[in-house]
C-alpha positions as CSV (number, residue, x, y, z in Angstrom):
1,X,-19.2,29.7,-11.1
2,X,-23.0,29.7,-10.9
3,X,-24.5,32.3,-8.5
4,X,-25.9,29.5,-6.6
5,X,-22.8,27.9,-6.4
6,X,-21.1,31.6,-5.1
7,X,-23.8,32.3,-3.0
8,X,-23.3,28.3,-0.9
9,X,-19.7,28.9,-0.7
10,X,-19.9,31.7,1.2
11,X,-22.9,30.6,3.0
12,X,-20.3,27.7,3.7
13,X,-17.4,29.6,4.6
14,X,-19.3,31.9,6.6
15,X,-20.4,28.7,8.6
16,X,-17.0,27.2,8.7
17,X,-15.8,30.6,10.3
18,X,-18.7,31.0,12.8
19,X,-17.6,27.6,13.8
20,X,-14.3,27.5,14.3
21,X,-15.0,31.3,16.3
22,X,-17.2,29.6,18.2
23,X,-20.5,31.7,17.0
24,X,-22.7,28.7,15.9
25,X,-22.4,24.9,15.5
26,X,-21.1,21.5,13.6
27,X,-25.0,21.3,13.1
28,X,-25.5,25.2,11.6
29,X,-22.6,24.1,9.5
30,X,-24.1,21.0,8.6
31,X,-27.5,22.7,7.9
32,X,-25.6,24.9,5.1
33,X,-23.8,22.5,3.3
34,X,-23.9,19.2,4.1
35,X,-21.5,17.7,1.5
36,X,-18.7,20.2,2.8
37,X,-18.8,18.6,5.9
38,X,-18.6,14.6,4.6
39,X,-16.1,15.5,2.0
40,X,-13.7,16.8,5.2
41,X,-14.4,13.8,6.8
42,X,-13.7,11.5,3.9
43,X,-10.3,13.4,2.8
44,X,-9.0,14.4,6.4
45,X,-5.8,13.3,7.8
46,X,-7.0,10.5,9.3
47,X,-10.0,9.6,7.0
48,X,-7.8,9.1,3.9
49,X,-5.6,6.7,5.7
50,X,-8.8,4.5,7.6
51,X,-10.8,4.4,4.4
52,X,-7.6,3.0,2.5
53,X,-6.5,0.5,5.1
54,X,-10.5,-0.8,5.6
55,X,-10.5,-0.9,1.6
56,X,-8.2,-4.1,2.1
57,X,-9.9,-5.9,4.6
58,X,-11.9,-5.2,7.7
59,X,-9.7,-4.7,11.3
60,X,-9.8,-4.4,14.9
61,X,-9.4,-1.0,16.5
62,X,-5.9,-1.9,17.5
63,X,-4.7,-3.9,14.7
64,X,-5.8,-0.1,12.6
65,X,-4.5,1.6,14.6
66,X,-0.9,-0.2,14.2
67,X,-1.1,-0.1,10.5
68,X,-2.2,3.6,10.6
69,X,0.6,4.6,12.5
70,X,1.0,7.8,14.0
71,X,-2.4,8.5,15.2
72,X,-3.9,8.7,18.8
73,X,-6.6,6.5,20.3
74,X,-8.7,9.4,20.6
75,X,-8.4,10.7,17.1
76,X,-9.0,7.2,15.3
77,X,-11.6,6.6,17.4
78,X,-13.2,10.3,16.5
79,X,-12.1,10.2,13.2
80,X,-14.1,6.0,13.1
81,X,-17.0,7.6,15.1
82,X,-17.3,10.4,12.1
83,X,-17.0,8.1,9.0
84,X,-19.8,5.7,10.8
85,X,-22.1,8.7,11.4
86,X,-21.7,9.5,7.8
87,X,-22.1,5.9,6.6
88,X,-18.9,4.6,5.9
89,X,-17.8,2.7,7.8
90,X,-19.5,-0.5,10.1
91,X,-18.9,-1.1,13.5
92,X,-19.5,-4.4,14.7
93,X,-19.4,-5.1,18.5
94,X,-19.5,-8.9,19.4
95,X,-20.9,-9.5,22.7
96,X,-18.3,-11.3,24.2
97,X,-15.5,-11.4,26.6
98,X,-12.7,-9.4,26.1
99,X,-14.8,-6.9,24.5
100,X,-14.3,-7.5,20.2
101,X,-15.1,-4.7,17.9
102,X,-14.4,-5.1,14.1
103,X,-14.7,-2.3,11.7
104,X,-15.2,-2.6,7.5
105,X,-16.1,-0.4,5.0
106,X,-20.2,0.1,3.5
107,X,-21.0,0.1,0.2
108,X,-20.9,4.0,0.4
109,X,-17.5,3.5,2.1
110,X,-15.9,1.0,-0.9
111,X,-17.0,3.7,-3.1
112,X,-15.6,6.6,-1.1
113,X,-12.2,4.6,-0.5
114,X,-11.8,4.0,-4.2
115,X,-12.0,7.4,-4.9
116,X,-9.5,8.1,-2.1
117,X,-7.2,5.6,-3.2
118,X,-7.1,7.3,-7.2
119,X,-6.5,10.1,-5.8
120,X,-3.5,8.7,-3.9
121,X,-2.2,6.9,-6.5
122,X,-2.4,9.7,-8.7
123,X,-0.8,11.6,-6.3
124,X,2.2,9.3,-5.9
125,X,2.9,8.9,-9.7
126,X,3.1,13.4,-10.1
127,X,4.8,13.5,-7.1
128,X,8.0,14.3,-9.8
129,X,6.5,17.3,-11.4
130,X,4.9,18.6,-8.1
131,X,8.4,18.8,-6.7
132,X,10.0,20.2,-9.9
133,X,6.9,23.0,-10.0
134,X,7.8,23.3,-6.0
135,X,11.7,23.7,-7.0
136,X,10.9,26.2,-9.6
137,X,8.3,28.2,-7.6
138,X,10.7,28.7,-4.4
139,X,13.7,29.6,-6.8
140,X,11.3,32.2,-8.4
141,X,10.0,33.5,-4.9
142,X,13.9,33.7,-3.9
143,X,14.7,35.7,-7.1
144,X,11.8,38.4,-6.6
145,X,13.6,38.2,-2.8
146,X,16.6,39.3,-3.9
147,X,15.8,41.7,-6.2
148,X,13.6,43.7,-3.7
C-alpha cells in the first residue's frame, strides 16, 4: 500500500468513526473520501438489489418494492434517494393524477449495475468452495476449542 493510500484510509476510517460517534458529518466524511461513500451506496443491502432489479427494466416505486422484497418504504425510498444523489438512478415524476413516479438506471447506473451483477454471479457460482472453506474453518476453530 502506497503511503497515500495508508494515509486516506485512515483519514477515512477516522471519518467513518467520527460519524457513526456522532463527532462530525455524512459531508466531513464525504469531504475525505468521496468514493468510500458511493461505493457503500452502490454495494449496500439495498443498493445491490435496486441497481440489479433497475438493470432489467425501469419500475414504479411499488412494483420495486414487490420484487425487492423484504425492504421497508422508508429504506427503498432512502436507499432510491441515495443512488439518485449519486447519479444512478433517474426519477421521473409525471404530473398527473394518482401521482406516477418511474425510476431507471443512468448511464453511470448501467455501468455500476453490471458490475454489481458480476459480482453476484460470481458470487453464486463459488458459493460451493465458500461453504467448504466455511466448513473447514469452523471445524478448525472447534478443534483449537477443544484442545484449549
Amino acid at each position: 500500500m502506497t503511503v497515500s493510500a495508508a494515509v486516506d484510509t485512515a483519514v477515512s476510517a477516522k471519518a467513518s468513526t467520527a460519524v457513526s460517534e456522532g463527532r462530525g458529518t455524512a459531508a466531513d466524511a464525504e469531504g475525505r473520501c468521496p468514493y468510500r461513500l458511493v461505493l457503500e451506496h452502490v454495494t449496500s443491502r439495498w443498493g445491490v438489489l435496486v441497481l440489479m432489479e433497475l438493470l432489467e427494466r425501469p419500475y414504479r416505486f411499488s412494483e420495486l418494492r414487490r420484487a425487492i422484497g423484504g425492504v421497508s418504504e422508508k429504506m427503498l425510498t432512502q436507499t432510491l434517494q441515495t443512488l439518485e444523489r449519486d447519479g444512478m438512478v433517474h426519477r421521473d415524476a409525471k404530473p398527473v393524477i394518482p401521482p406516477r413516479v418511474d425510476y431507471s438506471l443512468t448511464d453511470l447506473g448501467r455501468e455500476a449495475a453490471a458490475q454489481v451483477r458480476a459480482l453476484a454471479v460470481w458470487t453464486k457460482d463459488r458459493m460451493p468452495d465458500v461453504a467448504r472453506a466455511r466448513e473447514a474453518y469452523d471445524e478448525a476453530r472447534a478443534e483449537r476449542t477443544r484442545a484449549s
